[in-house]
C-alpha positions in Angstrom: 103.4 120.2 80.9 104.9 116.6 81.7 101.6 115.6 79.5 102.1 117.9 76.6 106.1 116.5 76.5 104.6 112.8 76.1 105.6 111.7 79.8 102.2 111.5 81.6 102.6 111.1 85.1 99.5 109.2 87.0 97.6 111.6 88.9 97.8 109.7 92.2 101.5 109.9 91.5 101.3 113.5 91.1 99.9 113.4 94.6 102.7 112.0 96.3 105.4 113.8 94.4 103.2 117.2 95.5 103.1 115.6 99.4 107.1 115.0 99.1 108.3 118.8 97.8 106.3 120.0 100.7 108.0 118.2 103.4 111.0 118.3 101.8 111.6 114.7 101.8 113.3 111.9 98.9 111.2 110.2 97.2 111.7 106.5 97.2 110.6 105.0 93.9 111.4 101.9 91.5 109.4 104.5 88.9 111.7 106.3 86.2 109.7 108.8 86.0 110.1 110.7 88.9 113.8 111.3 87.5 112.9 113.9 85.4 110.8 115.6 88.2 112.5 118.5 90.1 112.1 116.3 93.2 115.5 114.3 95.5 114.3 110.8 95.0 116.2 107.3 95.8 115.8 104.9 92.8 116.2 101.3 94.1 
């Protein structure tokens, strides 16, 4: 979906996104975008 949009996402990036919904943890990330991602991240 993010790929059809034009916002690729790195699979190994995928990965941990996946890792955090499951424990239902932030994500802490300098990457912008993970803001578009239904996830709670931290953006330093």
């Amino acid at each position: 979906m993010l790929k059809k949009n034009g916002t690729p996402i790195p699979e190994n990036d995928m990965w941990i996104a996946a890792t955090c919904k499951k424990l239902n943890v932030p994500l802490l990330t300098q990457d912008k975008h993970f803001e578009s991602e239904k996830l709670r991240t931290l953006i330093s």
